[in-house]
Biotite code that builds the C-alpha atoms (Angstrom):
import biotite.structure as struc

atoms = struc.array([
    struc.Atom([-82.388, 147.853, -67.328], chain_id="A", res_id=1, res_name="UNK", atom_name="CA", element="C"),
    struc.Atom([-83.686, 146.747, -70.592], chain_id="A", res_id=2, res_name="UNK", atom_name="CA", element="C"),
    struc.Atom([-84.167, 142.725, -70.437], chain_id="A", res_id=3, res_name="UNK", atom_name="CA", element="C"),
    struc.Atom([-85.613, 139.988, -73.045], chain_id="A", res_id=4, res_name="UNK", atom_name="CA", element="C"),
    struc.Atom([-87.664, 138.196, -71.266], chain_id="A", res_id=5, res_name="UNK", atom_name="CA", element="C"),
    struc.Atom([-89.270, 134.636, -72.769], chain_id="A", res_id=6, res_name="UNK", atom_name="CA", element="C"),
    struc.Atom([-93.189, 135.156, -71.511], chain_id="A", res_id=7, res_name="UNK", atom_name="CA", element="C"),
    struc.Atom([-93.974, 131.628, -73.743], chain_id="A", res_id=8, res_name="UNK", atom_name="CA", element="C"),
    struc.Atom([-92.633, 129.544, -76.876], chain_id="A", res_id=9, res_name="UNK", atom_name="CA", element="C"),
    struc.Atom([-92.255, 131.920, -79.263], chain_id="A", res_id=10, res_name="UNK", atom_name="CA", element="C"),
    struc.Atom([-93.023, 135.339, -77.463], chain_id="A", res_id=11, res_name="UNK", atom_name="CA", element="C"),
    struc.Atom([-89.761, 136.828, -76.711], chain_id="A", res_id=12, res_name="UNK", atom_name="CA", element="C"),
    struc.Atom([-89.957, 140.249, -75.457], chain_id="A", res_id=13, res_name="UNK", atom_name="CA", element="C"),
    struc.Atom([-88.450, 143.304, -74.663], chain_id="A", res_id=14, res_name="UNK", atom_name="CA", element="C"),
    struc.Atom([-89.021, 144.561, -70.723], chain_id="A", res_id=15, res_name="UNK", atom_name="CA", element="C"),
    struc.Atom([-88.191, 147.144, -68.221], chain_id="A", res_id=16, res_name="UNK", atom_name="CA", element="C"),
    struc.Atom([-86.898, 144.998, -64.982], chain_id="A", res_id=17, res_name="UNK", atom_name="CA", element="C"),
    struc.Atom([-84.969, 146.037, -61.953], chain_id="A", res_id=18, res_name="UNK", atom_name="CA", element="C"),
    struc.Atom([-81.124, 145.697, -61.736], chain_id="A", res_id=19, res_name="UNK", atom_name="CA", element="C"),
    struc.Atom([-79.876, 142.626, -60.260], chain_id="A", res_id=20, res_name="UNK", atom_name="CA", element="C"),
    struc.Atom([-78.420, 143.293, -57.084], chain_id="A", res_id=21, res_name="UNK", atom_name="CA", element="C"),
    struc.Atom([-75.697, 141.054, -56.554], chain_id="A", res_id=22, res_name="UNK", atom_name="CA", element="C"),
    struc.Atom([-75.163, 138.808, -53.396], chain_id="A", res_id=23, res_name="UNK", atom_name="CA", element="C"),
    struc.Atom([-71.952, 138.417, -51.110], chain_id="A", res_id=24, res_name="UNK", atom_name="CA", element="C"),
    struc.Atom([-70.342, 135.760, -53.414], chain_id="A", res_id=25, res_name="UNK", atom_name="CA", element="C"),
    struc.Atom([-72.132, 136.226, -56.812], chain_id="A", res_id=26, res_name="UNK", atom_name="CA", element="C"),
    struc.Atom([-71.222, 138.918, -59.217], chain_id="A", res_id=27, res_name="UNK", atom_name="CA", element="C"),
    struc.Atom([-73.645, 140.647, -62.269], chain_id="A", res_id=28, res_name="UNK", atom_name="CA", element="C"),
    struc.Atom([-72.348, 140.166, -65.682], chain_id="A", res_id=29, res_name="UNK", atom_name="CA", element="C"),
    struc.Atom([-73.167, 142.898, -67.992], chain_id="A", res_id=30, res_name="UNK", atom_name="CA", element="C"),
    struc.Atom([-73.771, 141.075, -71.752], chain_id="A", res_id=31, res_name="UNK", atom_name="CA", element="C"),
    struc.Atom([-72.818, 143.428, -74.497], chain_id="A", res_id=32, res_name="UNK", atom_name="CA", element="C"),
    struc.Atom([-74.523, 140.688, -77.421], chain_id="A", res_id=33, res_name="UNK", atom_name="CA", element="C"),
    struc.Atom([-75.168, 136.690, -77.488], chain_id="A", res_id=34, res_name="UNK", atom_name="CA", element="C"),
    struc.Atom([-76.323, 134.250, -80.170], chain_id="A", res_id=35, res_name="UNK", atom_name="CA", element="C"),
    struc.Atom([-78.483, 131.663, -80.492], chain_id="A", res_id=36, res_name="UNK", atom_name="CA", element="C"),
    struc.Atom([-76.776, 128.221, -82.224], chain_id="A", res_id=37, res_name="UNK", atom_name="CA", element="C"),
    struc.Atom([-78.698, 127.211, -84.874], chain_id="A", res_id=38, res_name="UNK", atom_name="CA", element="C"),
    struc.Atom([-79.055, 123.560, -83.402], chain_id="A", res_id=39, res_name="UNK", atom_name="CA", element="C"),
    struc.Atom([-81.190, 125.544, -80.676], chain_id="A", res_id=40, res_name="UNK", atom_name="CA", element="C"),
    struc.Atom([-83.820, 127.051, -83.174], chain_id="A", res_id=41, res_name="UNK", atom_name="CA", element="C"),
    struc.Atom([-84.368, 123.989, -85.075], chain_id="A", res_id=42, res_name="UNK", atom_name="CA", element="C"),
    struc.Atom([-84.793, 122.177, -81.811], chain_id="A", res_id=43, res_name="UNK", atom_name="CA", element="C"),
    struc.Atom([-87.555, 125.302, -80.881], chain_id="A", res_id=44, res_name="UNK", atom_name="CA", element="C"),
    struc.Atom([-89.339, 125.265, -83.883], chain_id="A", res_id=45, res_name="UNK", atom_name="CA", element="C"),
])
């Protein structure tokens, strides 16, 4: 699956990583999109 993966502030990227496999009582979520609140960004940058 495709994953973004944060290697360091600022380098957010785009890797090939192995399917979760779920345990007895957990579950795996597929996320269609998410955002990012703009309180978050300024607090980043």
């Amino acid at each position: 699956m495709i994953a973004a993966v944060l290697k360091d502030v600022n380098q957010l990227v785009l890797e090939d990583v192995p399917t979760p496999e779920p345990g007895p009582t957990q579950v795996v979520v597929d996320v269609k999109a998410c955002g990012i609140c703009a309180t978050d960004h300024k607090a980043v940058r």
